[in-house]
Kinemage of the C-alpha trace (Angstrom):
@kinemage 1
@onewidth
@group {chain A} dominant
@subgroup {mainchain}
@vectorlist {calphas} color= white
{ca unk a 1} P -16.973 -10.831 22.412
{ca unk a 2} L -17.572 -11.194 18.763
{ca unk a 3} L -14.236 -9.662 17.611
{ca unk a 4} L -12.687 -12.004 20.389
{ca unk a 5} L -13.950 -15.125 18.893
{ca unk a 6} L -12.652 -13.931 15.911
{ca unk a 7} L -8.948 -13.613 16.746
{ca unk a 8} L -9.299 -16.930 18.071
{ca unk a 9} L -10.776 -18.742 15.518
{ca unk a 10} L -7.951 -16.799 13.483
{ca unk a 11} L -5.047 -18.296 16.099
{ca unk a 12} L -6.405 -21.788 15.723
{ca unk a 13} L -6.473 -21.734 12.077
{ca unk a 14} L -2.600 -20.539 12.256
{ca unk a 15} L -2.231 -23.235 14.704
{ca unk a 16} L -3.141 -25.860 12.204
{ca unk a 17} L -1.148 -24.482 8.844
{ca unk a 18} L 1.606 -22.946 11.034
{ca unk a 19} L 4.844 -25.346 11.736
{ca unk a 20} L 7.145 -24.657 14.268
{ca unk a 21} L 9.366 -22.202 13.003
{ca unk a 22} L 6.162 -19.589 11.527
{ca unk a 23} L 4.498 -20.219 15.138
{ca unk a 24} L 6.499 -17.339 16.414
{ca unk a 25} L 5.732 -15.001 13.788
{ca unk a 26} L 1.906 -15.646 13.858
{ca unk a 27} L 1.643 -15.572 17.560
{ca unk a 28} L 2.792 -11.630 17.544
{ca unk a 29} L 0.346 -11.707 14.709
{ca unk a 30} L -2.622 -12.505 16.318
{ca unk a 31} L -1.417 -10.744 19.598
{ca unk a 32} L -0.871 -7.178 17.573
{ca unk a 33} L -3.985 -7.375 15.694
{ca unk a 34} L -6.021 -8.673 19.449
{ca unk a 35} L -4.302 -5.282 21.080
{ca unk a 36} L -5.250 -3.161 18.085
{ca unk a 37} L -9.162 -4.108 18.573
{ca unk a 38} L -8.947 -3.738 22.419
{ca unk a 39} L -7.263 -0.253 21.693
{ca unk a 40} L -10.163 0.840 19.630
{ca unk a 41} L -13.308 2.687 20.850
{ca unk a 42} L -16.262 4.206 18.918
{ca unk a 43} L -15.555 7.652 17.755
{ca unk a 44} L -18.685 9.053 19.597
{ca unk a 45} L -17.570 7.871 22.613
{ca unk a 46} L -14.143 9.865 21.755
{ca unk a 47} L -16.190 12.909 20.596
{ca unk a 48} L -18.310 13.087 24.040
{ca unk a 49} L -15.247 12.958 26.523
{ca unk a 50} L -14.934 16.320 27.567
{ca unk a 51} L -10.842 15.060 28.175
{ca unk a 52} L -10.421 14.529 25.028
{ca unk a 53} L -8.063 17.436 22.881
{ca unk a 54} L -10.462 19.330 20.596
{ca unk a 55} L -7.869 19.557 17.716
{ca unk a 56} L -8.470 15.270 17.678
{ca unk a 57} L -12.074 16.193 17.849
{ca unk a 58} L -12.290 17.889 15.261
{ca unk a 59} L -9.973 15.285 12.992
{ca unk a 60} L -12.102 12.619 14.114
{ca unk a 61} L -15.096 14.257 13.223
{ca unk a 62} L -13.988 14.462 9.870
{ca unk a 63} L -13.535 10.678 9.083
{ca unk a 64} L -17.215 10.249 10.325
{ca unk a 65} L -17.332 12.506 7.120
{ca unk a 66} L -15.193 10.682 4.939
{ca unk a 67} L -16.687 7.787 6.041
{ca unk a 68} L -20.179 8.555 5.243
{ca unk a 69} L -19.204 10.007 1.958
{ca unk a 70} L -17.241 6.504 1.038
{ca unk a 71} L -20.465 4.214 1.764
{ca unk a 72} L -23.071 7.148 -0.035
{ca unk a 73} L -21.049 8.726 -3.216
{ca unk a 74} L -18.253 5.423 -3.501
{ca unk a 75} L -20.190 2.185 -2.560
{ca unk a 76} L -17.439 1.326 -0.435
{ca unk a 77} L -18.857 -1.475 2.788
{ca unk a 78} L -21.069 0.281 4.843
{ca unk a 79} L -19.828 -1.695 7.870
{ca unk a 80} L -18.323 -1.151 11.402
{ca unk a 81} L -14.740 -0.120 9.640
{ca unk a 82} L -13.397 2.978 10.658
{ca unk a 83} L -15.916 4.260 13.192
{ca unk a 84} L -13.392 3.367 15.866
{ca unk a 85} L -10.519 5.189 16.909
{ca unk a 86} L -7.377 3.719 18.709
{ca unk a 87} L -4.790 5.558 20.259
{ca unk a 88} L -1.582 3.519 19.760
{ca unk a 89} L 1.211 5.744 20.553
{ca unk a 90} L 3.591 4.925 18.167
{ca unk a 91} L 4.541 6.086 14.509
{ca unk a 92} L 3.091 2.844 12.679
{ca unk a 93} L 0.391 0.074 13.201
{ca unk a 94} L 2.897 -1.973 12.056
{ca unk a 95} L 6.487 -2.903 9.746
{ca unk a 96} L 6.678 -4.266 6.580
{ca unk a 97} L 9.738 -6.614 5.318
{ca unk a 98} L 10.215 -6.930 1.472
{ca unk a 99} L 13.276 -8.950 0.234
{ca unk a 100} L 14.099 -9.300 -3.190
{ca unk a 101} L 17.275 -11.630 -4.516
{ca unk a 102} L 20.730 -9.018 -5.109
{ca unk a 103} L 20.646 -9.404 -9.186
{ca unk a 104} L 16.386 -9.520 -9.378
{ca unk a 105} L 14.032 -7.070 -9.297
{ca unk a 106} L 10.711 -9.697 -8.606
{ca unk a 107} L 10.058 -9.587 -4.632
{ca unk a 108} L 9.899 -12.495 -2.796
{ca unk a 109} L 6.776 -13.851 -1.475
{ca unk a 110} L 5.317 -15.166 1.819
{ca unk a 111} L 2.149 -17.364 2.374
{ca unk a 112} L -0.367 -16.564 5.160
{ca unk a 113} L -4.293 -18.352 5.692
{ca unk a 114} L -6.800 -16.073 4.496
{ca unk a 115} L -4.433 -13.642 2.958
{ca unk a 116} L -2.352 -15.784 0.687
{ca unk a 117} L 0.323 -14.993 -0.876
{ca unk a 118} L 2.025 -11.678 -0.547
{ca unk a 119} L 4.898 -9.394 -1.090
{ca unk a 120} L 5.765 -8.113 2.078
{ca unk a 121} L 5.813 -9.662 5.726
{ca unk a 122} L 4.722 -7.494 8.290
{ca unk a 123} L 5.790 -7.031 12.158
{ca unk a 124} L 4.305 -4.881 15.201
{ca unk a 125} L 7.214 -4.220 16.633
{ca unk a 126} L 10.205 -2.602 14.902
{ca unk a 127} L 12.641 -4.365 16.262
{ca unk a 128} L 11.265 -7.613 15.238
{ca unk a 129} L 10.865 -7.070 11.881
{ca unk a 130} L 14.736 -5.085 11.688
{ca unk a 131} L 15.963 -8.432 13.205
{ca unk a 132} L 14.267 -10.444 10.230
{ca unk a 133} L 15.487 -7.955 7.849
{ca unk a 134} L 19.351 -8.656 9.394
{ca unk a 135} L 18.671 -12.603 8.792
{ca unk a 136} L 17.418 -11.966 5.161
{ca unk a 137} L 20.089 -9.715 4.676
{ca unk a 138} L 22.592 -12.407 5.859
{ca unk a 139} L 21.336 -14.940 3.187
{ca unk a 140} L 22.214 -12.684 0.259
{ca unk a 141} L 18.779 -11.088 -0.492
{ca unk a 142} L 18.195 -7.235 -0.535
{ca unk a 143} L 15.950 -5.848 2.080
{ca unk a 144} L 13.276 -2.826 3.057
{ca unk a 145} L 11.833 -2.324 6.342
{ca unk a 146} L 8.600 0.294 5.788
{ca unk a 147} L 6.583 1.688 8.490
{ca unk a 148} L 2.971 1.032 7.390
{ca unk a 149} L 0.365 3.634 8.993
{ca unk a 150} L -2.620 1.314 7.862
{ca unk a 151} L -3.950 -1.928 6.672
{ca unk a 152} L -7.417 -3.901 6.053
{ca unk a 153} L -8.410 -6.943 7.692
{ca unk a 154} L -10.228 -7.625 4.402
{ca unk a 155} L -13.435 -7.023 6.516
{ca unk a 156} L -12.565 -10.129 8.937
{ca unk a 157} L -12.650 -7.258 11.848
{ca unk a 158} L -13.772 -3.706 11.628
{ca unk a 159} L -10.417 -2.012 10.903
{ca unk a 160} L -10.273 1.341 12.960
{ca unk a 161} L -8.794 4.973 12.096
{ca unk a 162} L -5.260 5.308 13.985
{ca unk a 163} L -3.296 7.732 15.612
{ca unk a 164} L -0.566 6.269 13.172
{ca unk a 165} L -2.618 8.516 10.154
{ca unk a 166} L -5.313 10.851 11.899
{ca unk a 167} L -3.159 13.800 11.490
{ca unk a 168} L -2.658 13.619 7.938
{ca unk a 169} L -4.552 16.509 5.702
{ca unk a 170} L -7.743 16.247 5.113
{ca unk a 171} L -7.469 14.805 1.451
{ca unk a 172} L -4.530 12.450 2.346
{ca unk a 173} L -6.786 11.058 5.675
{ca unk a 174} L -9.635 10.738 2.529
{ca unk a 175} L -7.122 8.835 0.375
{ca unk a 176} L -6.108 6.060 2.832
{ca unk a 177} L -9.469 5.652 4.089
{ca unk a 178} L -10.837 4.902 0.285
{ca unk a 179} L -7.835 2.849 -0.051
{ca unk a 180} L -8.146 0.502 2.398
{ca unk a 181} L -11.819 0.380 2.436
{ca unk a 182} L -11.287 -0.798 -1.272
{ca unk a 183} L -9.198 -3.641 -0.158
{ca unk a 184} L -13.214 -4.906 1.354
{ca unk a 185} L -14.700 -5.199 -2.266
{ca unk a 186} L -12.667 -6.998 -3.872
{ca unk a 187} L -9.472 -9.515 -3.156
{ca unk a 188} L -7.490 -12.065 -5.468
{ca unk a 189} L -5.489 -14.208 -3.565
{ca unk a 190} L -1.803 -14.406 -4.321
{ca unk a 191} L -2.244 -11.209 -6.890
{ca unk a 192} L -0.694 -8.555 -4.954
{ca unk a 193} L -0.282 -6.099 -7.520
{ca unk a 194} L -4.281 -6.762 -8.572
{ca unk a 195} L -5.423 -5.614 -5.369
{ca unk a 196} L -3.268 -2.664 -4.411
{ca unk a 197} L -3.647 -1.163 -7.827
{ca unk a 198} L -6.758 -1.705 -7.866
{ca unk a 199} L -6.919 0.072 -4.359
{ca unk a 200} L -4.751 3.034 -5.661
{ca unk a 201} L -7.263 3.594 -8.678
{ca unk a 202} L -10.649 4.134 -6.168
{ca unk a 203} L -8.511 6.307 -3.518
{ca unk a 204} L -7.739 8.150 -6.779
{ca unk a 205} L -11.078 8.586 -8.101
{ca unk a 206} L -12.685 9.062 -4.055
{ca unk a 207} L -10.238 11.951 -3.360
{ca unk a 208} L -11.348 13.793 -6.832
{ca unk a 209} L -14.527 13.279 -6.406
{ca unk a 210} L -14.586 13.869 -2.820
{ca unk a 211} L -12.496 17.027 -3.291
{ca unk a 212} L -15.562 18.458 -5.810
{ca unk a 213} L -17.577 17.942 -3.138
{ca unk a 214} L -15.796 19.450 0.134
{ca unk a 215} L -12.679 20.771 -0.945
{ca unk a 216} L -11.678 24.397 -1.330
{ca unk a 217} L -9.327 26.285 -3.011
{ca unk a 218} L -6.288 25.754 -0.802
{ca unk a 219} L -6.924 22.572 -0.436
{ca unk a 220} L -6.980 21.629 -4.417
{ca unk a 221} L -3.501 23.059 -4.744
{ca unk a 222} L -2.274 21.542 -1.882
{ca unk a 223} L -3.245 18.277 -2.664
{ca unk a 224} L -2.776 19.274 -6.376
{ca unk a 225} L 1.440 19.752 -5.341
{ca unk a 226} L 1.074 16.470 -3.249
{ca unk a 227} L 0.347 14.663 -6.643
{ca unk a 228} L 2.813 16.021 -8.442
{ca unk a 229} L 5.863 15.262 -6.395
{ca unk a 230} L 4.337 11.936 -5.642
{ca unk a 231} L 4.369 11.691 -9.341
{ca unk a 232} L 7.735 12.844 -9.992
{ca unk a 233} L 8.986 10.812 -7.460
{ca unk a 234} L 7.528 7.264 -9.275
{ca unk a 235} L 8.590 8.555 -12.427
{ca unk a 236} L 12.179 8.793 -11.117
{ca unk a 237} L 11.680 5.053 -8.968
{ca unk a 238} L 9.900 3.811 -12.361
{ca unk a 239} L 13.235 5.125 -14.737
{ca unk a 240} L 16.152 3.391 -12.061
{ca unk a 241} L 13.904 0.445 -11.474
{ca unk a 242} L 14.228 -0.520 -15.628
{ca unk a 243} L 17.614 0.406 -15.663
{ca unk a 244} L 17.938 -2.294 -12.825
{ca unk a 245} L 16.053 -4.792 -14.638
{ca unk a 246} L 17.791 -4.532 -17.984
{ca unk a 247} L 21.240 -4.849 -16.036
{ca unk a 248} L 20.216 -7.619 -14.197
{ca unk a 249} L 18.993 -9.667 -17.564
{ca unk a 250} L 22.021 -8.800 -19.468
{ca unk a 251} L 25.031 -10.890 -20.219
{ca unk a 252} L 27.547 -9.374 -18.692
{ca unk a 253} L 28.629 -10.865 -15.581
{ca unk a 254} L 27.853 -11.051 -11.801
{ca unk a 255} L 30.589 -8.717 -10.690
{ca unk a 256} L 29.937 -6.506 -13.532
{ca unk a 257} L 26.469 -6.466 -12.567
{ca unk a 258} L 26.578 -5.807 -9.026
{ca unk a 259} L 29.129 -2.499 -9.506
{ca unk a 260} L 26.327 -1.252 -12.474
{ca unk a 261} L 23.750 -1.662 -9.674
{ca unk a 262} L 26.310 0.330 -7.461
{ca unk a 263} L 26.023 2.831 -10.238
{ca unk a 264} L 22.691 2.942 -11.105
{ca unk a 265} L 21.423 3.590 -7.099
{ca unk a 266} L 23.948 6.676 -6.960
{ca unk a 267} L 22.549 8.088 -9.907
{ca unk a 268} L 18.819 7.715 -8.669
{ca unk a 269} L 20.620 9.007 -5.323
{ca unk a 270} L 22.065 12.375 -7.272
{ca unk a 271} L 18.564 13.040 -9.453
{ca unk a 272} L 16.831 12.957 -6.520
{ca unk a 273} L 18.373 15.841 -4.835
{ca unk a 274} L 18.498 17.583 -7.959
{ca unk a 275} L 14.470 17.039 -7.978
{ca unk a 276} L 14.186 17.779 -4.439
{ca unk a 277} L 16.324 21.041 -4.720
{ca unk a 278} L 15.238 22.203 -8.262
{ca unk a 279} L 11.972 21.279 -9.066
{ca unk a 280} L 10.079 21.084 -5.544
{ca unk a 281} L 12.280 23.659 -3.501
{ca unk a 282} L 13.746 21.907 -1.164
{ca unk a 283} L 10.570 19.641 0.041
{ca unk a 284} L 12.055 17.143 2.132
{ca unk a 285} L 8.956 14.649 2.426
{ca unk a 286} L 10.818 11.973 0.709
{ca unk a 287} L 13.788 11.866 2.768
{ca unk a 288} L 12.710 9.406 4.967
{ca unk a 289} L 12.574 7.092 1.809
{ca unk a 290} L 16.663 7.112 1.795
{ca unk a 291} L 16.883 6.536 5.336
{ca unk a 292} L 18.574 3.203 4.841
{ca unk a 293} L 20.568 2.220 2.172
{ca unk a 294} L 18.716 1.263 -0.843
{ca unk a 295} L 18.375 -1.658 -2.118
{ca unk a 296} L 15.954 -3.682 -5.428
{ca unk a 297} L 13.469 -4.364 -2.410
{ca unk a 298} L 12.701 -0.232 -2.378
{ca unk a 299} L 12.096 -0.270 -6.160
{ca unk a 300} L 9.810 -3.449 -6.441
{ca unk a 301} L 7.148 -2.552 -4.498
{ca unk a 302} L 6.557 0.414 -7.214
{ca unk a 303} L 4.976 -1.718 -9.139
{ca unk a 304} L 2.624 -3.483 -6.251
{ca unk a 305} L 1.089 -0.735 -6.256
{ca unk a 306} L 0.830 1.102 -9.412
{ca unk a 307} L 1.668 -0.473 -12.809
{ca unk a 308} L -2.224 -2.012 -13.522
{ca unk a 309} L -3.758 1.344 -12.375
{ca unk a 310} L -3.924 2.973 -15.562
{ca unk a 311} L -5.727 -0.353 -16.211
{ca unk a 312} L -8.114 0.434 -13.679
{ca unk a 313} L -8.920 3.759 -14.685
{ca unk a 314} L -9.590 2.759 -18.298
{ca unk a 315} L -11.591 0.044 -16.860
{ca unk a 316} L -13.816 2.815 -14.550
{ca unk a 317} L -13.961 4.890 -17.706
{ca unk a 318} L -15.278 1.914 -19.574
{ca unk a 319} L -17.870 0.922 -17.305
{ca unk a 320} L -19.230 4.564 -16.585
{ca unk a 321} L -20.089 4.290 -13.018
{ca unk a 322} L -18.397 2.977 -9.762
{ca unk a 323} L -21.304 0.164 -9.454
{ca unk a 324} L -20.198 -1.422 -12.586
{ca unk a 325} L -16.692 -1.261 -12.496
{ca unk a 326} L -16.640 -3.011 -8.887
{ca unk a 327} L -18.685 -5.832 -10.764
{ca unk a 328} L -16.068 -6.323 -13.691
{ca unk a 329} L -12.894 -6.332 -11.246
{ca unk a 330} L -14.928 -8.406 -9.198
{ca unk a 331} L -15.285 -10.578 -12.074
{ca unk a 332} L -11.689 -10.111 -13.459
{ca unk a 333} L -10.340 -11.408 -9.970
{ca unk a 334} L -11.548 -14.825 -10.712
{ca unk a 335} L -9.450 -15.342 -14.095
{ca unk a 336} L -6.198 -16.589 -13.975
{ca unk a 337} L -3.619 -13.822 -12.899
{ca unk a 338} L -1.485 -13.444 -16.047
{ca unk a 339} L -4.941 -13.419 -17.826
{ca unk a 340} L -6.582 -10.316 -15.895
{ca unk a 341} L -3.398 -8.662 -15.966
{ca unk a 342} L -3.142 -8.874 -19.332
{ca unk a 343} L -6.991 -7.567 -19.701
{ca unk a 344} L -5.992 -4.713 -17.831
{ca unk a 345} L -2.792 -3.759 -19.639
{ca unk a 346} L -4.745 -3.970 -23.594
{ca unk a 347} L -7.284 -1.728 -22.141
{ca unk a 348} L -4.824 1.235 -21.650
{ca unk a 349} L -3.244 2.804 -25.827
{ca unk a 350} L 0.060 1.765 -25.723
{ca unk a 351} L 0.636 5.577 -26.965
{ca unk a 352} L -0.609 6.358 -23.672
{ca unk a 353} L 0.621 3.545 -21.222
{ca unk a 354} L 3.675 4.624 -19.092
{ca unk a 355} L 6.107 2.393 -19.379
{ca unk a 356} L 6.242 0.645 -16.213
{ca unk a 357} L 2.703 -1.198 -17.826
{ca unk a 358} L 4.427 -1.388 -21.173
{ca unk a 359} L 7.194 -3.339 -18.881
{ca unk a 360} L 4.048 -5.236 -17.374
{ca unk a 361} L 2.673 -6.291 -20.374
{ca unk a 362} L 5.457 -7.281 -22.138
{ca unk a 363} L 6.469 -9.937 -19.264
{ca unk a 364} L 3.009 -10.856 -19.140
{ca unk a 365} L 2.487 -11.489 -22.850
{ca unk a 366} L 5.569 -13.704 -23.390
């Protein structure tokens, strides 16, 4: 009953900011996120049906490990999050939409209650959000549809572990589960790229230190060759993405422009199978990335997500202990956002700073 009156508390609250043409969206809203909870049931009740495969078992088990080690060795909530399971029998929880304009690199935003302002605008079914896509497409803007295999309710509902993600390895299941608990400790509204970098940084940290802790052999190198094509891979997105942004603020013009863009997506197009081929022998995990044609919307959210972590771990460095740093980013969240993000950025040797935060700091600075 409690998560009931929740959701609709939540649906009159979109009633009152929502006008008629955002009704539509926020009704499957509040509908996806009411199935989700009604889907969910406590992992121990999972873990004593006898029906129950024992290869799920046995993964479920092992967030009820995770999860203890996130509230004991992390400080991550110690609440109801992830100690249900749901079943949804499909490949995401839900679809994100991110638009950017054809000559711009900066992602266009949408406004929600509670959340604020974000980058994305997410669906739960497929075909809904592909059908936005087509309309955004249609008014010039480029467009990515992502399957998302988790989010946080920012602690509004206890957010439960999905079939969308249970069957990832061990240290990847670790990873999201840090991640989105992270989302619970701190949140600046409108700051995107604050709170998913800041999220990246703990999963980070959680999955080394939880690795020390449980990991073996195997498991270091396999996770150890997970981070290093994840890294190559951002290194390539981070190289294309600048070489998009300085032909986009040239002076050359528009036509010029778009056939460099042209250009510039078949090169990142080539080097990519030359990485995938060469350097990681043929691993193909990335494919799915290219499955539509790419656009300035697949490049921008690289920096959602990762150009203030380097921040982040200077920050944790700094502070010397999880407790503290979680103080200081709660207190950094309630400064103006060029201000924090500028914090962030001087904390990290420009020697050292990649330049996607040199990028950062530079646009922040002017």
């Amino acid at each position: 009953m409690k998560i009931k009156w929740r959701i609709v508390i939540f649906a009159g609250l979109v009633a009152l900011v929502a006008g008629c043409t955002q009704l539509g969206y926020y009704v499957q809203a509040v509908q996806g996120q009411y199935s989700l909870m009604s889907d969910a049931r406590p992992i121990d009740n999972w873990l004593a049906d006898p029906n129950v495969d024992a290869k799920l078992k046995g993964r479920l088990a092992k967030v009820q490990e995770i999860r203890r080690f996130a509230a004991e060795e992390l400080g991550l909530p110690d609440n109801d999050s992830y100690k249900n399971y749901a079943d949804l029998k499909r490949s995401h929880v839900l679809w994100n939409v991110v638009a950017t304009p054809e000559l711009s690199m900066k992602p266009t935003q949408w406004c929600f209650p509670i959340a604020g302002c974000v980058n994305y605008r997410g669906y739960y079914n497929k075909a809904e959000a592909q059908a936005f896509a087509v309309a955004l497409r249609r008014d010039g803007y480029d467009v990515q549809v992502a399957g998302v295999p988790a989010y946080s309710t920012l602690g509004w509902f206890s957010d439960p572990v999905l079939s969308t993600f249970i069957q990832y390895p061990d240290a990847e299941l670790a990873r999201l589960v840090f991640h989105e608990l992270a989302h619970q400790i701190v949140y600046a509204k409108d700051d995107s790229k604050f709170n998913e970098s800041f999220a990246v940084a703990v999963e980070e940290v959680g999955v080394e230190r939880w690795m020390a802790k449980y990991g073996d052999e195997k498991m270091r190198m396999s996770y150890a060759a997970y981070e290093g094509r994840k890294k190559d891979f951002l290194a390539l997105l981070v190289k294309y993405r600048n070489q998009l942004e300085v032909n986009y603020a040239s002076q050359i013009g528009k036509a010029e422009k778009r056939q460099r863009k042209v250009e510039i997506f078949q090169s990142l197009k080539d080097e990519y199978l030359v990485l995938k081929e060469v350097t990681w022998g043929g691993y193909a995990g990335y494919d799915r990335w290219f499955a539509e044609p790419l656009s300035n919307a697949h490049l921008s959210s690289v920096a959602t997500y990762h150009d203030l972590v380097p921040g982040f771990r200077a920050l944790l460095a700094q502070q010397g202990s999880l407790s503290g740093f979680y103080r200081k980013v709660r207190s950094l969240s309630t400064l103006e956002k060029n201000t924090r993000h500028a914090q962030l950025v001087q904390l990290v040797a420009p020697a050292v700073m990649p330049q996607t935060a040199q990028t950062s700091a530079a646009s922040v600075q002017r």
